[in-house]
C-alpha positions in Angstrom: 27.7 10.7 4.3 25.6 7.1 3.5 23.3 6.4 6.1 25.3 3.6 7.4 28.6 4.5 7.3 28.6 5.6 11.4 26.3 2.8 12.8 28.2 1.0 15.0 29.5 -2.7 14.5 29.2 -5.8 15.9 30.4 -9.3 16.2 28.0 -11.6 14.4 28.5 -15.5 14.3 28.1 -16.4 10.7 28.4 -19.9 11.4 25.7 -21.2 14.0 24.6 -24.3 12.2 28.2 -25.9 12.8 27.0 -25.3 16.4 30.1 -24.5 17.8 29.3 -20.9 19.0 31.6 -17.8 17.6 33.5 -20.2 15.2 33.2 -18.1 12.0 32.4 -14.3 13.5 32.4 -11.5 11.2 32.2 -7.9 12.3 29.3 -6.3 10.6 27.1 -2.8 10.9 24.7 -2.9 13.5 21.6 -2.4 10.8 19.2 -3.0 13.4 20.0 0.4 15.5 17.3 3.0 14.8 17.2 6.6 14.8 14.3 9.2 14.9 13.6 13.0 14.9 12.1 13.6 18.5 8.5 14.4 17.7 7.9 18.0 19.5 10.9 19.0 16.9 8.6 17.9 13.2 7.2 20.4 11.8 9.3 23.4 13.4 9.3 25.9 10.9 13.0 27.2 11.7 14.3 23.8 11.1 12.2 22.3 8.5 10.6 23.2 5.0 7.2 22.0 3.6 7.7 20.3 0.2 5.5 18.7 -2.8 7.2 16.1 -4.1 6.8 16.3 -7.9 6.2 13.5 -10.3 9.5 11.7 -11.0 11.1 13.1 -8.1 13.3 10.4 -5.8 14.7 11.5 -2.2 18.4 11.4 -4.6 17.1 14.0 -6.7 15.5 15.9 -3.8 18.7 15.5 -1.5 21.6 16.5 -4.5 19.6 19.6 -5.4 18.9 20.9 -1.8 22.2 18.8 0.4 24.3 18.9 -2.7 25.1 15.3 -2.1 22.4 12.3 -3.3 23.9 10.2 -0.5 22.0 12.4 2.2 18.4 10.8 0.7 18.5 9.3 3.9 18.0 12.6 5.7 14.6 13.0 3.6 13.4 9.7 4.6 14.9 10.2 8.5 12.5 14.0 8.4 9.7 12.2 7.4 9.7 9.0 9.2 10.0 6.9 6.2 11.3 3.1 7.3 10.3 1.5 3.6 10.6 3.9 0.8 9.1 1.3 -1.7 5.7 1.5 0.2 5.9 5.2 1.6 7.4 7.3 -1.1 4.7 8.4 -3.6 5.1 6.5 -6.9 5.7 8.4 -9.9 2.5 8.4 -13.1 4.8 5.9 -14.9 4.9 3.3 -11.8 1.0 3.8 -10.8 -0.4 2.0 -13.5 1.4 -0.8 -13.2 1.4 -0.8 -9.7 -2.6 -0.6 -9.8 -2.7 -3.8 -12.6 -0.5 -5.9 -10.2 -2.3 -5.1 -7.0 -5.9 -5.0 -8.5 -6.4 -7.8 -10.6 -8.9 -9.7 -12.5 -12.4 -8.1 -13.1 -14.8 -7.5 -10.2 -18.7 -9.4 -10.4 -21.4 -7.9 -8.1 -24.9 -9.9 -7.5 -28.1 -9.5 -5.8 -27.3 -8.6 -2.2 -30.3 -11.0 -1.4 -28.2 -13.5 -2.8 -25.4 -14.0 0.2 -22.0 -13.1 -1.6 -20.7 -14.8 1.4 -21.9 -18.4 0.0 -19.3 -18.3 -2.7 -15.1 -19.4 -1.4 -12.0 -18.2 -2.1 -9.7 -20.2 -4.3 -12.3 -22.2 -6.3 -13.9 -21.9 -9.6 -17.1 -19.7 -10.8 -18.9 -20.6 -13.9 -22.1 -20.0 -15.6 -24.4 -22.9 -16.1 -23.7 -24.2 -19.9 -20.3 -23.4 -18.7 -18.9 -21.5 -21.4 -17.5 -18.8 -19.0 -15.2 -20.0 -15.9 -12.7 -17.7 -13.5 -11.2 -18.1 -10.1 -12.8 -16.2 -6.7 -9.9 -15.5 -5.7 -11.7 -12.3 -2.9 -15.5 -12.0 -1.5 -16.8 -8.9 -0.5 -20.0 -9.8 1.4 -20.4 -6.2 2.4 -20.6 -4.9 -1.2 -22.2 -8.4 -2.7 -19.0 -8.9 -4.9 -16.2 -11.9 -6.2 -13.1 -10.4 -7.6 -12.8 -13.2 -10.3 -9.0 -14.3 -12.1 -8.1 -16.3 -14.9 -11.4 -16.1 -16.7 -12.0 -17.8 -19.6 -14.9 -17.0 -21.9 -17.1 -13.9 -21.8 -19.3 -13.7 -18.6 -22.4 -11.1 -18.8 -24.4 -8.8 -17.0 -27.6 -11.4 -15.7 -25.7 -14.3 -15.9 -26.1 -16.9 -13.4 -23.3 -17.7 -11.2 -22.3 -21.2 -10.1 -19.9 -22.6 -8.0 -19.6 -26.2 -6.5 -18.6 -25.5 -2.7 -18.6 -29.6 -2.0 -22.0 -30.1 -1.1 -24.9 -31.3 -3.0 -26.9 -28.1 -3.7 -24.0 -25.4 -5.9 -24.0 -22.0 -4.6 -25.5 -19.3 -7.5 -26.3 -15.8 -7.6 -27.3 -13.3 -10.5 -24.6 -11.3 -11.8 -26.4 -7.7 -11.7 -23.2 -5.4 -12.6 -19.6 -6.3 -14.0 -16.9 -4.6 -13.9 -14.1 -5.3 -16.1 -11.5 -4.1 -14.7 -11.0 -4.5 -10.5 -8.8 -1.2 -10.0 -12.2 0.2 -11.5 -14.6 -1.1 -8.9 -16.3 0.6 -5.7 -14.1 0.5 -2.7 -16.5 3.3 -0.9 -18.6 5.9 -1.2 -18.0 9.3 0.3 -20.6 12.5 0.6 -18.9 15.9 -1.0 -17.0 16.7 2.6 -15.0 13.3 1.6 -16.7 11.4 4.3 -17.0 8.0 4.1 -20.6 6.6 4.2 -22.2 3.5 5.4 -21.7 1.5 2.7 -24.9 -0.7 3.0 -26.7 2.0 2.4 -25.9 3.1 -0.9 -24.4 -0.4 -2.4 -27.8 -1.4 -3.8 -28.2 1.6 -6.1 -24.6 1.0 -7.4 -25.2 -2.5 -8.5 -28.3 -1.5 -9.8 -26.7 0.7 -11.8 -27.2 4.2 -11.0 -28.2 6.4 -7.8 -31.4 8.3 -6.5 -30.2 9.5 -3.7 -30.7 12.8 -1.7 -27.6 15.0 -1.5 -24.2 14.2 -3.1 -23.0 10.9 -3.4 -19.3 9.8 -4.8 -18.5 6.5 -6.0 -14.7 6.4 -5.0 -13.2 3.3 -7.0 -10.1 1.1 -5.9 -8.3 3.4 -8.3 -9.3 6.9 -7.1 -8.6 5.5 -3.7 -4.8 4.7 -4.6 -4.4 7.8 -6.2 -5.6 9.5 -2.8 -3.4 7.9 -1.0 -0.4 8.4 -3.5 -0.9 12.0 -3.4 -1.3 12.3 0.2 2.4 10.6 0.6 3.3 14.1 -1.7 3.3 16.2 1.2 6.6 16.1 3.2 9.1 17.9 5.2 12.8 18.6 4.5 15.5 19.6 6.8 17.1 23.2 6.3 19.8 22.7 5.3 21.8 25.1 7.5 20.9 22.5 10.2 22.8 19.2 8.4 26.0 19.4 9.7 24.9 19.9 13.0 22.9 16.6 12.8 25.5 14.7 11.0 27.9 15.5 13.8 25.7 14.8 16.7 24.2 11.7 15.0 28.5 10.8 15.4 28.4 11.6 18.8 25.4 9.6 19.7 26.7 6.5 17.8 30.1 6.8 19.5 28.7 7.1 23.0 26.4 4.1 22.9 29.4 2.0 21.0 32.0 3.0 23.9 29.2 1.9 26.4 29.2 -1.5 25.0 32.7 -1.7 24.7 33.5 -0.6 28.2 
């Protein structure tokens, strides 16, 4: 059964520019009619069964080995309350890496916290001052003291000076105290050994610096090991036993039916 194929239809007016109301209707599927697992029933362990989603694995694969039909993926994203499979499925090793270089771009400069990161704008150049090194700001941190920096031309390095023209007769500059090439690479937090996340302000000096000399344990946790967190976390989900998808099939039927003869009468 494809997810769609018992929504109800309706009469939609293809033609409302014209403005003459209803002159070119079309009878469509309803795609705007949602449906949801009642929330006291996820998790039941007589109805559903914990799953790891491996790597490679798509709800298809999941659904033809388990429903014996790929067209039921829809049930795996119905059990698990998954709207946009693009964003909440977990990507597979293959799709990570790209997906990191496209989000995370650019190479990440952090300064002197004394030096306001906050002086420096989006959307305008940074150079040094012979300007043989030039990039765009295209994000500023001002809680970690940082520029995520595009397009760079030329080789920028640690101690270099950084200068941008903001419009007013004084640039803005700071020292660039730590570099990282690559942004997915850069801090996003720090967390203690129970994964907690920790005042950032606190340890975001002795990172630029370099290095930590801090009591207790203290994890750098970069944009990348974040993402991969987060991946991994969408690895844990639910499916429906499959003794139980007939019975849902039908009544998901019945409830379509009802609402569409309510409309209708």
């Amino acid at each position: 059964m494809a997810y769609f194929s018992k929504f109800p239809a309706l009469s939609y007016d293809l033609d409302v520019p014209s403005g003459r109301k209803f002159a070119n209707p079309r009878v469509v599927t309803d795609i705007f009619k949602r449906i949801a697992i009642k929330k006291n029933l996820r998790g039941v362990g007589t109805i559903f069964t914990a799953y790891t989603v491996k790597d490679e694995d798509t709800a298809e694969i999941i659904a033809h080995k388990l429903y014996g039909s790929s067209g039921l993926h829809w049930l795996i994203y119905l059990a698990n309350d998954i709207i946009n499979p693009f964003f909440d499925w977990p990507l597979s090793e293959r799709k990570f890496i790209p997906f990191l270089d496209k989000k995370y771009k650019g190479s990440t400069f952090f300064m002197d916290p004394l030096q306001v990161a906050g002086n420096f704008l989006e959307g305008l150049t940074v150079t040094t001052p012979s300007g043989t090194a030039v990039g765009t700001v295209t994000k500023v941190d001002v809680t970690l003291s940082s520029l995520v920096v595009e397009d760079i031309s030329g080789v920028f390095q640690l101690n270099d000076t950084l200068v941008q023209d903001v419009g007013v007769l004084t640039p803005v500059t700071a020292n660039l105290t730590r570099l990282v090439t690559f942004t997915k690479d850069a801090l996003h937090h720090f967390e203690d050994a129970e994964k907690n996340v920790l005042n950032p302000i606190t340890f975001r000096d002795g990172y630029i610096q370099g290095g930590f000399g801090f009591p207790g344990v203290v994890n750098v946790i970069t944009n990348k090991d974040n993402e991969r967190e987060l991946n991994e976390g969408k690895r844990q989900i639910q499916l429906i036993d499959p003794e139980f998808v007939d019975d849902l099939l039908r009544d998901l039927e019945i409830i379509f039916r009802t609402n569409l003869n309510r409309r209708t009468s």
